[in-house]
MARBA-3410 file (N, C-alpha, C, O; in Angstrom, 1 decimal):
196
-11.4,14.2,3.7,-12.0,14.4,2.3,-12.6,13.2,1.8,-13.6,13.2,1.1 ~ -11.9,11.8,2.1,-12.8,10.8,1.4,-13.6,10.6,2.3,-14.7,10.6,1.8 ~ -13.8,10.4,3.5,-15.0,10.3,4.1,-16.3,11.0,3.8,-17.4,10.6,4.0 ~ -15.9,12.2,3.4,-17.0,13.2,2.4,-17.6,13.1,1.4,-18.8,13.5,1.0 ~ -16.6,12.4,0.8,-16.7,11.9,-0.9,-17.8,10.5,-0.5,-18.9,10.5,-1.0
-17.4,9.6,0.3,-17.9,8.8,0.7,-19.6,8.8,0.7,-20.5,8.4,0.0 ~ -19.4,9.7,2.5,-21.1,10.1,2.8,-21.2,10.7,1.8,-22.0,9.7,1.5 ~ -21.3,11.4,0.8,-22.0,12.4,-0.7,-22.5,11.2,-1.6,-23.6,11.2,-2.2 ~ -21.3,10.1,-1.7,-22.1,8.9,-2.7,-23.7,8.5,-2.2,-24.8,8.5,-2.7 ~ -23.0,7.9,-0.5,-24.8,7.3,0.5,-25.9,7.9,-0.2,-26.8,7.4,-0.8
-25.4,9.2,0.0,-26.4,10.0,0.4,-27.4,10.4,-1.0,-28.7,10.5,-1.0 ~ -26.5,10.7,-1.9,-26.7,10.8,-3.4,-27.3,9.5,-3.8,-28.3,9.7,-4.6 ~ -27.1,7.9,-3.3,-28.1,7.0,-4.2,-29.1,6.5,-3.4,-29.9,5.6,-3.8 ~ -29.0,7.1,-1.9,-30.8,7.0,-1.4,-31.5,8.0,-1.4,-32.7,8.0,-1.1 ~ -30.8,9.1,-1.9,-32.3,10.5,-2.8,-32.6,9.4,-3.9,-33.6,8.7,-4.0
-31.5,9.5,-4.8,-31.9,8.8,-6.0,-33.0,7.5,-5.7,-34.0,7.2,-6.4 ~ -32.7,6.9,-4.9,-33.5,5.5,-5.0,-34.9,5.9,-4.3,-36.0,5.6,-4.8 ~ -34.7,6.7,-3.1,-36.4,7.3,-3.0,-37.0,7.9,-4.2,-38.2,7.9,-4.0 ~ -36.8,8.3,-5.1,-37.1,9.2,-6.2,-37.3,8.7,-7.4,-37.8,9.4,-8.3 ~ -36.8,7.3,-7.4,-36.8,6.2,-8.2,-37.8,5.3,-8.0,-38.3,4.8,-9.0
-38.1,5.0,-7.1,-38.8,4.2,-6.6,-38.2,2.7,-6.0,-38.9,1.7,-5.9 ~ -37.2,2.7,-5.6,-36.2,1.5,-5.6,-35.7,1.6,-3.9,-34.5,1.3,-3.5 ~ -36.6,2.0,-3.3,-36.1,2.1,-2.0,-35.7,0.5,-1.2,-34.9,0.2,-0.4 ~ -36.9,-0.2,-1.9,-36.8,-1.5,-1.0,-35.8,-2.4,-1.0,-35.3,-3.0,0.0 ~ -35.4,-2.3,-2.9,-34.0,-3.2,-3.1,-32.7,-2.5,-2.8,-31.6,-3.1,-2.8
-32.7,-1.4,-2.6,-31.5,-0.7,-1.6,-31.5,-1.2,-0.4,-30.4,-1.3,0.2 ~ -32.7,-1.6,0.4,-33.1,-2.1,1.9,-32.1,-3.5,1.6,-31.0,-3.6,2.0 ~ -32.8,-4.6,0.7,-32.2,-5.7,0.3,-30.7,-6.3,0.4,-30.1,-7.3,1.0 ~ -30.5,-5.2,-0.5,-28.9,-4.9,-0.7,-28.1,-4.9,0.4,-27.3,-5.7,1.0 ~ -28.6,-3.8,0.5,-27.5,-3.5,2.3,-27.8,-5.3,3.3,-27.0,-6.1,3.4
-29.2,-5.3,4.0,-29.2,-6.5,4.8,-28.5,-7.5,4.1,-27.9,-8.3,4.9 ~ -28.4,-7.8,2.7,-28.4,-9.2,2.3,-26.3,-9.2,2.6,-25.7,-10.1,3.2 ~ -25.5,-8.0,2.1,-24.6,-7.8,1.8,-23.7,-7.9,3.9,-22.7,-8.5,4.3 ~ -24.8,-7.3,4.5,-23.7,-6.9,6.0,-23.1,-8.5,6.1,-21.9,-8.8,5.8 ~ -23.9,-9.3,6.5,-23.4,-11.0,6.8,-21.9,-11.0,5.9,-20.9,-11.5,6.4
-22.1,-10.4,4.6,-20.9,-11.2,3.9,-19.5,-9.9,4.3,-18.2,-10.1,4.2 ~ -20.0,-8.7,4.6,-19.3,-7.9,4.9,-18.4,-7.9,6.4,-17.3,-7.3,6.6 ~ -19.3,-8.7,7.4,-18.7,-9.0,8.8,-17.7,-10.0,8.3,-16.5,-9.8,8.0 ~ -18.3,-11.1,8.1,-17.5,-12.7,7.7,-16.4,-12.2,7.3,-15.5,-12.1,8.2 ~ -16.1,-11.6,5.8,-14.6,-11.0,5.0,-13.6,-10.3,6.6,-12.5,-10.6,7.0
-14.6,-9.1,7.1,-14.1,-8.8,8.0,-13.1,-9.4,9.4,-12.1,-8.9,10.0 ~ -13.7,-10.3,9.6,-13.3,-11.4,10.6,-12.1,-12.2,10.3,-11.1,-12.4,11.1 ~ -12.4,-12.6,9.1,-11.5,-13.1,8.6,-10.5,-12.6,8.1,-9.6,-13.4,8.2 ~ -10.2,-11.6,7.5,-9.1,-10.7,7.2,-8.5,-10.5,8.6,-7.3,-10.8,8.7 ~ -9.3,-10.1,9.8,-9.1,-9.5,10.9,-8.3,-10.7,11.3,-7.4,-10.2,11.9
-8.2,-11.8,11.3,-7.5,-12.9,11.7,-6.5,-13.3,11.3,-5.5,-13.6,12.0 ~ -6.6,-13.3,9.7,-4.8,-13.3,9.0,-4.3,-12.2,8.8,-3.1,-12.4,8.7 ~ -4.5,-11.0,8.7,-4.0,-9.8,9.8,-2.9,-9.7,10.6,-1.7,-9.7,10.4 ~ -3.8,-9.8,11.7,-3.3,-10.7,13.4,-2.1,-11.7,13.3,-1.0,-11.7,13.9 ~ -2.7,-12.5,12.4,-1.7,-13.8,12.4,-0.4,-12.9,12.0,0.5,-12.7,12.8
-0.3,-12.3,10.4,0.8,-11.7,10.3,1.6,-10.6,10.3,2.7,-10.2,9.8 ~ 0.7,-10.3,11.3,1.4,-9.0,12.2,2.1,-9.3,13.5,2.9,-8.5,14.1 ~ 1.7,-10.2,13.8,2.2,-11.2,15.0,3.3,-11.6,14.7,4.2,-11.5,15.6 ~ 3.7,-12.1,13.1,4.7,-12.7,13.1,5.9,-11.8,12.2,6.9,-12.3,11.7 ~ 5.4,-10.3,12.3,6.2,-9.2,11.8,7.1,-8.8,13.3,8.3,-8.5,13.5
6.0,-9.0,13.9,6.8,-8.4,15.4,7.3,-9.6,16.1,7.5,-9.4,17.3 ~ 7.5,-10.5,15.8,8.3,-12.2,16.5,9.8,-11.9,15.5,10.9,-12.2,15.9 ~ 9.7,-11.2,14.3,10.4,-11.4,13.0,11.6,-9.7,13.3,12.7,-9.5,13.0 ~ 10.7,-9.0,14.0,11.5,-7.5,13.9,12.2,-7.8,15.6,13.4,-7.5,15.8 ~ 11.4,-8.6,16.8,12.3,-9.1,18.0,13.7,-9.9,17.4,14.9,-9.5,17.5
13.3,-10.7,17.0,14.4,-11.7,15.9,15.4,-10.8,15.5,16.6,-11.1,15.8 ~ 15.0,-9.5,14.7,16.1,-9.4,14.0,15.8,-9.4,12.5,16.2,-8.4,11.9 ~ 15.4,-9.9,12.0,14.5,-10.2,10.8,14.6,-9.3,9.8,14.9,-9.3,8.6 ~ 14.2,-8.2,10.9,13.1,-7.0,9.8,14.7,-5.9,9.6,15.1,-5.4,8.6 ~ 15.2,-5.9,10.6,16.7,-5.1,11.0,18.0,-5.7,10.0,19.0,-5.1,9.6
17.7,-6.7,9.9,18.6,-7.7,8.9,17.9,-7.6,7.5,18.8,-7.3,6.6 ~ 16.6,-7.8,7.0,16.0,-6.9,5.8,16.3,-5.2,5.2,16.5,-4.7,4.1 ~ 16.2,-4.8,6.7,16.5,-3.4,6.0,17.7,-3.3,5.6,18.0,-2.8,4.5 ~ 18.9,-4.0,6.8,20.5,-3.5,6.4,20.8,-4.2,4.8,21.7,-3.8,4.1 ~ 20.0,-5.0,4.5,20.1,-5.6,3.0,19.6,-5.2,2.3,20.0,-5.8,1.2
18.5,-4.2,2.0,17.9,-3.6,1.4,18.4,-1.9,0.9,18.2,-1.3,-0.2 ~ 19.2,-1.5,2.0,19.9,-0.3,2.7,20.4,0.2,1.4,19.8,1.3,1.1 ~ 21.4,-0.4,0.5,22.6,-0.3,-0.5,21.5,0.4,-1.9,21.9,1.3,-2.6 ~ 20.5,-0.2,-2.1,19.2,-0.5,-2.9,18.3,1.0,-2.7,18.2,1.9,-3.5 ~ 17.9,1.0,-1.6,16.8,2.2,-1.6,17.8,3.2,-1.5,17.3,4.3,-1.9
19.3,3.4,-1.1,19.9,4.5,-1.1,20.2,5.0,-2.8,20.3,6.2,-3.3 ~ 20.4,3.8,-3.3,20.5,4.3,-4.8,19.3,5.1,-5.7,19.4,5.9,-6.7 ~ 18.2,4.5,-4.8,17.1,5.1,-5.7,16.3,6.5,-5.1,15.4,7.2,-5.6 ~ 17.1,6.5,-3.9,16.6,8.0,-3.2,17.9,8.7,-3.2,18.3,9.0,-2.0 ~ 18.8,9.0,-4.1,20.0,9.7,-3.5,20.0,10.9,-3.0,21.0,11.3,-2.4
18.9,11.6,-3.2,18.8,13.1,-2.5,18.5,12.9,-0.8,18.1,13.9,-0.1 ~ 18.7,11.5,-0.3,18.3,11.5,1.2,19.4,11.1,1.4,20.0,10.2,0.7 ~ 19.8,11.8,2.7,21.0,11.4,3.3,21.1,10.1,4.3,20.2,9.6,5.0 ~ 22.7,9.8,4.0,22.2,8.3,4.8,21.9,7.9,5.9,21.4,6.7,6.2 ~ 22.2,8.9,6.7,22.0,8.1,7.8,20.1,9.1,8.4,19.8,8.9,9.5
19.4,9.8,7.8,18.3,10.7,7.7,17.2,9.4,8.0,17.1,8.6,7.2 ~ 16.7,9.5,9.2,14.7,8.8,9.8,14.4,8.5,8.0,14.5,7.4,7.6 ~ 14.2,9.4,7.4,13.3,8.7,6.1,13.5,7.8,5.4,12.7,7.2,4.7 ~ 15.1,7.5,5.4,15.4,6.0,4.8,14.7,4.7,5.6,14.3,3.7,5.0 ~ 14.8,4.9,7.1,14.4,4.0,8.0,12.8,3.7,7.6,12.2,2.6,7.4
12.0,5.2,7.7,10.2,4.6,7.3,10.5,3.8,5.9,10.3,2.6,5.7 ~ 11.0,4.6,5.1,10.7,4.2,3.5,11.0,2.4,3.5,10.3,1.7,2.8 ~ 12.5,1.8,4.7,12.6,0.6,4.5,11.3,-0.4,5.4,11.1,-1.6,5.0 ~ 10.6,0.2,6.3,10.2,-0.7,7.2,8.6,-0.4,6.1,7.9,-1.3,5.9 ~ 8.3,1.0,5.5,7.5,0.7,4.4,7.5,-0.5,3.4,6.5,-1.2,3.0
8.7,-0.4,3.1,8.5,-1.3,2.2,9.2,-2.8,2.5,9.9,-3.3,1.7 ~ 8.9,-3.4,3.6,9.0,-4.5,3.9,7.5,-5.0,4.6,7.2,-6.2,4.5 ~ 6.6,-3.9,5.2,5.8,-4.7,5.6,4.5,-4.8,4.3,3.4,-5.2,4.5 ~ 5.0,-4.3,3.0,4.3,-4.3,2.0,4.5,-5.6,1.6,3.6,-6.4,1.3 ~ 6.2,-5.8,1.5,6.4,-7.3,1.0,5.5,-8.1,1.4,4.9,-8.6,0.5
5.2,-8.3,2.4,4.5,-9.0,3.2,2.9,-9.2,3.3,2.3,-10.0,3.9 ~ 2.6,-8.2,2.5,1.1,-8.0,2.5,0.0,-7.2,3.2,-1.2,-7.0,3.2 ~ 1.1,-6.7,4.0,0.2,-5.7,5.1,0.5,-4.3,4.8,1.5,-3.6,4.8 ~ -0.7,-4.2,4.5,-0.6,-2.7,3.9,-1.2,-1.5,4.8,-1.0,-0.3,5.0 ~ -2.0,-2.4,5.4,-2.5,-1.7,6.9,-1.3,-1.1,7.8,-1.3,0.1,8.2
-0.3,-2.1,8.0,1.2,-1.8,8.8,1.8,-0.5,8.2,2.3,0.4,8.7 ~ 1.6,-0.7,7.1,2.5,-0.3,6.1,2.6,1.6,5.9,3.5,2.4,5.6 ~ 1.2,1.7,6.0,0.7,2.8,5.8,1.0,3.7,7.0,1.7,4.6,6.4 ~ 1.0,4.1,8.3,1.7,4.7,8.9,3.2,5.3,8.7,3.5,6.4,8.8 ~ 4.1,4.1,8.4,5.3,4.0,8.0,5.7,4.8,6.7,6.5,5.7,6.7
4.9,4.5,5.6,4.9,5.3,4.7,4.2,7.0,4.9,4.7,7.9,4.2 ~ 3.4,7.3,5.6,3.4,8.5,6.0,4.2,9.2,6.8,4.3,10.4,6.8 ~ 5.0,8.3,7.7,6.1,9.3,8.4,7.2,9.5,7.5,8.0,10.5,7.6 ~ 7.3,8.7,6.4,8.4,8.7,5.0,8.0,9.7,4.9,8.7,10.6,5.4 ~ 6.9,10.1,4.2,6.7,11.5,3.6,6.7,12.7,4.0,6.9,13.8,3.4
6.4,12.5,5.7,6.9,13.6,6.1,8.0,14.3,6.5,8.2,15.5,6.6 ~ 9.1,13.0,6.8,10.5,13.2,6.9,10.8,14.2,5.2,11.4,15.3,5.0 ~ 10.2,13.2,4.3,11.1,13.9,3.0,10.4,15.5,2.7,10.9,16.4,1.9 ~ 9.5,15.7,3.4,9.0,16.8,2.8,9.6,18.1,4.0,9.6,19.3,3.8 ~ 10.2,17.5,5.5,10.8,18.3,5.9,12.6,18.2,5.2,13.3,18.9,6.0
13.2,17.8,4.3,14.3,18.1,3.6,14.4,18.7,2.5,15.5,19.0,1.8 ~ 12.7,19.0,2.1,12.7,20.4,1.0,11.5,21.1,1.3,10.4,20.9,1.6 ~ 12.2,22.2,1.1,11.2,23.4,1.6,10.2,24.1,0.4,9.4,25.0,0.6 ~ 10.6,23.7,-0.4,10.0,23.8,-1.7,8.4,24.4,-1.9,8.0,25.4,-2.4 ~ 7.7,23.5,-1.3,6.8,23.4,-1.0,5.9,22.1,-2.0,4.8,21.8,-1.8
6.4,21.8,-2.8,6.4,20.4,-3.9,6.4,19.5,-3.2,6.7,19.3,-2.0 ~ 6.0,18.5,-4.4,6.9,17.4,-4.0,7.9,17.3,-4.7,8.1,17.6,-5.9 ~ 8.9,16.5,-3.7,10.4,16.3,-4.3,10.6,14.8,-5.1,9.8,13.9,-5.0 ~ 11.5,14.8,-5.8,12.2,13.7,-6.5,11.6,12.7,-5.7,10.7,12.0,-6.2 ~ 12.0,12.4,-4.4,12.2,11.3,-3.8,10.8,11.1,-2.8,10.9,10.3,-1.8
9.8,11.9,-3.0,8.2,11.7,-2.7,8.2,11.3,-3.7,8.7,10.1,-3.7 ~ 7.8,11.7,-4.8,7.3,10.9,-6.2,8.0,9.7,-6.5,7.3,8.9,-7.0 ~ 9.4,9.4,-6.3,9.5,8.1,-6.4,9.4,7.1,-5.2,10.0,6.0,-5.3 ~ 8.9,7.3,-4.3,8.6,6.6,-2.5,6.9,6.5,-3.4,6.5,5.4,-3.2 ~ 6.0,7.3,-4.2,4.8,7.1,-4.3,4.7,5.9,-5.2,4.0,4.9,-5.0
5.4,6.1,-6.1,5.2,5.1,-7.8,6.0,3.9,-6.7,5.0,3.3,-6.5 ~ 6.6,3.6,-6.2,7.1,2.1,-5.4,6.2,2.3,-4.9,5.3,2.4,-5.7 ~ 5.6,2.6,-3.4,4.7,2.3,-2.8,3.2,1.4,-3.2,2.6,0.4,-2.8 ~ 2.9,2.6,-4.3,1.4,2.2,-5.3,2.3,0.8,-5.7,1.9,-0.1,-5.0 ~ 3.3,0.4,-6.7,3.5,-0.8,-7.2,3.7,-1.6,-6.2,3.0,-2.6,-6.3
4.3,-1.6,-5.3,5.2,-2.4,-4.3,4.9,-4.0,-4.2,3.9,-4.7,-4.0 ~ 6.6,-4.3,-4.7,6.8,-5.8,-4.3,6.0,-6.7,-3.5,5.9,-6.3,-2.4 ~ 5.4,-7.7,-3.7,4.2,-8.1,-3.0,4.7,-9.6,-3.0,4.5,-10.2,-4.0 ~ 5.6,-10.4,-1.2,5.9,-11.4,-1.6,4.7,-12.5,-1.1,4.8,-13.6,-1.6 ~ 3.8,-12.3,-0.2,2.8,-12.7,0.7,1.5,-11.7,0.3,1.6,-10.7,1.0
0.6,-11.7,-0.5,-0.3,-11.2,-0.7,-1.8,-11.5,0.4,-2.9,-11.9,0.2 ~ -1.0,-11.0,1.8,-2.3,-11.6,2.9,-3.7,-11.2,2.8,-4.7,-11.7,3.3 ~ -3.7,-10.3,2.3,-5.2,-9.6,2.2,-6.4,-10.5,1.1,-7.6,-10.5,1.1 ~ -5.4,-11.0,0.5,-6.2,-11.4,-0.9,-6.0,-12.8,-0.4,-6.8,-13.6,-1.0 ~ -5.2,-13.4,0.4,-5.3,-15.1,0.0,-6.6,-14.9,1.3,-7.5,-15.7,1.0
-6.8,-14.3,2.4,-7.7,-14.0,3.1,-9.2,-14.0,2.6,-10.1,-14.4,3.3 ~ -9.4,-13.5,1.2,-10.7,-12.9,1.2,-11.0,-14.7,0.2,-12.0,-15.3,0.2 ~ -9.7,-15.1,-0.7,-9.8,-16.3,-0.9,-10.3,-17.5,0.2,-11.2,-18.3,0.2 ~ -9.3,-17.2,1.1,-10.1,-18.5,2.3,-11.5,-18.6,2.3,-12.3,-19.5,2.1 ~ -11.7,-17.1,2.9,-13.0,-17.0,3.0,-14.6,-17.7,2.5,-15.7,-18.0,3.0
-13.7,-17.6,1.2,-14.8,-17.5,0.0,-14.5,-19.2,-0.7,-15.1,-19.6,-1.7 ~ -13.9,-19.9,-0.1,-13.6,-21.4,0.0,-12.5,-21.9,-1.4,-12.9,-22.8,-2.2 ~ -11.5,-21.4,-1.5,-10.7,-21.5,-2.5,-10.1,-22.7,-2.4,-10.0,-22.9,-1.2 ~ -9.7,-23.5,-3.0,-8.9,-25.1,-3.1,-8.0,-24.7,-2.6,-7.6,-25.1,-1.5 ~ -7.2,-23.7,-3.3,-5.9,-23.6,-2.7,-5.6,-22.0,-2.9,-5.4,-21.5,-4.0
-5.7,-21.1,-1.4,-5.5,-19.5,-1.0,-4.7,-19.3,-1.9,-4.9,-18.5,-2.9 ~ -3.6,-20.1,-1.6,-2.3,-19.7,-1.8,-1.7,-20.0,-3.4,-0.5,-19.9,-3.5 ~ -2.4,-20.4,-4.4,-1.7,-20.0,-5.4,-1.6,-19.0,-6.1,-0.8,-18.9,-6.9 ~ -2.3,-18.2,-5.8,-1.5,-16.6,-6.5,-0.2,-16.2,-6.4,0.5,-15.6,-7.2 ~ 0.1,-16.8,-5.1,1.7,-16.4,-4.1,2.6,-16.0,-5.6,2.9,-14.9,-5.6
3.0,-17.1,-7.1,3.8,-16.9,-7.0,3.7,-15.9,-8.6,4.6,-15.3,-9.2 ~ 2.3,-15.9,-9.0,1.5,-15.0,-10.1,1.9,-13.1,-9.4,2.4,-12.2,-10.0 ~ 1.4,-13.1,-7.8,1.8,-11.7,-7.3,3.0,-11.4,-7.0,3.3,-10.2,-6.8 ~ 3.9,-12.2,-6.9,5.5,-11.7,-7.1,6.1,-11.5,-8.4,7.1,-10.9,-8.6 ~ 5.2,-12.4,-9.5,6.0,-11.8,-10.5,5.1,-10.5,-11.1,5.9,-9.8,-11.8
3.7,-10.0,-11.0,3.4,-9.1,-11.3,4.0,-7.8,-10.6,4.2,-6.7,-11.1 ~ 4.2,-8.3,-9.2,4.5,-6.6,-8.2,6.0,-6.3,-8.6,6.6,-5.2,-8.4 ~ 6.7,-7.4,-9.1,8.3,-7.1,-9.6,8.1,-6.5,-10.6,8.8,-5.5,-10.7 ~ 7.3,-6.7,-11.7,7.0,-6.0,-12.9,6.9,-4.4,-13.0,7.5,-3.5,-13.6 ~ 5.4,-4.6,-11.9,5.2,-3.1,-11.7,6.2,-1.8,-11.2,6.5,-0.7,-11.5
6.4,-3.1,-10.0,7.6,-2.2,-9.6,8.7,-1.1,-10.5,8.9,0.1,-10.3 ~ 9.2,-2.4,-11.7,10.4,-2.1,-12.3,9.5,-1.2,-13.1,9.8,0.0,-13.0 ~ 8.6,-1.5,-13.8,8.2,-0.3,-14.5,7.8,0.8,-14.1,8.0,1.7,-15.0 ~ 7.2,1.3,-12.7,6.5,1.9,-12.1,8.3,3.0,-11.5,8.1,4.2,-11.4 ~ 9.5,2.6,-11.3,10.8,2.9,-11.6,11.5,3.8,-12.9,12.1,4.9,-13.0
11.2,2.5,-13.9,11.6,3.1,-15.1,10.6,4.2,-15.6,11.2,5.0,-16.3 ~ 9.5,4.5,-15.6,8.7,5.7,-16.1,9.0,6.9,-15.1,9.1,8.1,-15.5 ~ 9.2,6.6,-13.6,9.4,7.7,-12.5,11.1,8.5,-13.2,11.3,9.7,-13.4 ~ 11.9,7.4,-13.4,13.1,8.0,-13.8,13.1,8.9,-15.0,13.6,10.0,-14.9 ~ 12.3,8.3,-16.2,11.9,8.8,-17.2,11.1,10.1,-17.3,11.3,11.1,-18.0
10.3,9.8,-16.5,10.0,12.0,-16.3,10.8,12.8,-15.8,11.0,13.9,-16.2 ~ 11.6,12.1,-14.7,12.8,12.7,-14.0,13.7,13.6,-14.7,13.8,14.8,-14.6 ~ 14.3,12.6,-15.8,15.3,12.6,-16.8,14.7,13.8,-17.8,15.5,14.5,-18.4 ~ 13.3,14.2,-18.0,12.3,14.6,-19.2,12.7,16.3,-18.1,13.4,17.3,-18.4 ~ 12.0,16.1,-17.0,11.9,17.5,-16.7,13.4,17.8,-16.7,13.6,18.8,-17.4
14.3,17.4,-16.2,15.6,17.8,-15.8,15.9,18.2,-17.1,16.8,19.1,-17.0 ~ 15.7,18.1,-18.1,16.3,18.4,-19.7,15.3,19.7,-20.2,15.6,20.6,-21.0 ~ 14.2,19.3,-19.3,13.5,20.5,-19.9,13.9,21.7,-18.7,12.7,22.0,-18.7 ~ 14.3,22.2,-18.1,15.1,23.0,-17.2,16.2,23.5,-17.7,16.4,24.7,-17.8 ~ 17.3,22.3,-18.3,18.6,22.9,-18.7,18.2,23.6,-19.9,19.0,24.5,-20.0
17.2,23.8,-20.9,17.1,24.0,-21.9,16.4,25.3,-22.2,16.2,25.7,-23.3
END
C-alpha cells in the first residue's frame, strides 16, 4: 500500500509539473539531489554494518541474552496478558533492544513476528491490549545509540556526531513513559466504560 501511495505522489507531481510548466527544475531537483542521496546512503550503509556487526559479536557474547533476562521482570509487567514463557515476549525483547541501539532496520522484523505471535493469542480479530501497547513503546522506544541520525550527522560534517547521544536518551525515556502512561490511560477509560 505505501509503495502505491508513493508511486501516486511521482506520478501526481510530474503531471502537475508538465502542466505547469516546471518540467526542467523537477529534472534539476532529482539530478542535483541523487549524489547527496547515494552519499547519506553509503554512509548509513556503513554505521549500519558497523552496528549490526557488533549486535551479533554482543548476542555471540551473551550480551543481548543477558539484556533480555534483565529486562524479562519489566516487559512481563507491562504485557501481563502474555504468557511467560510464550515466542512473543522473546520478539517484543530482542525488539526492543535492537531499538535501544538505533537500529530500527534490525528491529523491525522482530517487531513484526511480536505482532504476530500476539495476534495468534487472541482471536478477536482486534487488536489486543498488548498490540497496542508493543505499538505506543515501539513508536516511542528508548533510544540509547541513535545510529541513524549520528550517521546522517557524520555525513554532513558535524564537530561532534555524537552529541545528541545524551539529548536522545532523555527524550526516548520521556516518550516512552508518556507514550505508557496515556496507553494505560485508555486502557483504564475503555475498561470502565464496559463495566458500566
Amino acid at each position: 500500500m505505501v509503495n502505491i501511495i508513493w508511486a501516486m505522489l511521482a506520478v501526481i507531481g510530474i503531471i502537475f509539473a508538465a502542466f505547469n510548466g516546471t518540467m526542467k527544475e523537477v529534472n534539476e531537483a532529482i539530478f542535483a539531489t541523487i549524489d547527496d542521496a547515494v552519499m547519506i546512503t553509503l554512509t548509513m550503509m556503513g554505521v549500519l554494518i558497523f552496528w549490526l556487526g557488533l549486535m551479533r559479536i554482543a548476542e555471540s557474547a551473551g550480551l543481548l541474552q543477558g539484556l533480555t533476562n534483565l529486562f524479562r521482570p519489566v516487559v512481563k509487567k507491562v504485557f501481563p496478558e502474555i504468557p511467560a514463557d510464550h515466542p512473543a515476549l522473546g520478539y517484543i525483547l530482542s525488539n526492543m533492544t535492537a531499538n535501544m541501539f538505533g537500529l530500527g532496520n534490525a528491529a523491525t522484523p522482530m517487531g513484526l513476528k511480536a505482532m504476530k505471535e500476539m495476534k495468534e493469542l487472541d482471536s478477536s480479530g482486534k487488536a489486543s491490549r498488548s498490540m497496542i501497547t508493543f505499538l505506543a513503546i515501539n513508536t516511542s522506544s528508548i533510544t540509547l545509540i541513535p545510529t541513524t541520525v549520528i550517521a546522517i550527522r557524520m555525513k554532513y560534517g558535524s564537530v561532534d556526531p555524537t552529541a545528541i547521544i545524551g539529548t536522545t536518551i532523555a527524550a526516548t525515556i520521556f516518550s516512552t513513559a508518556a507514550a505508557l502512561i496515556i496507553d494505560r490511560y485508555f486502557h483504564w477509560k475503555r475498561t470502565r466504560v464496559r463495566r458500566s
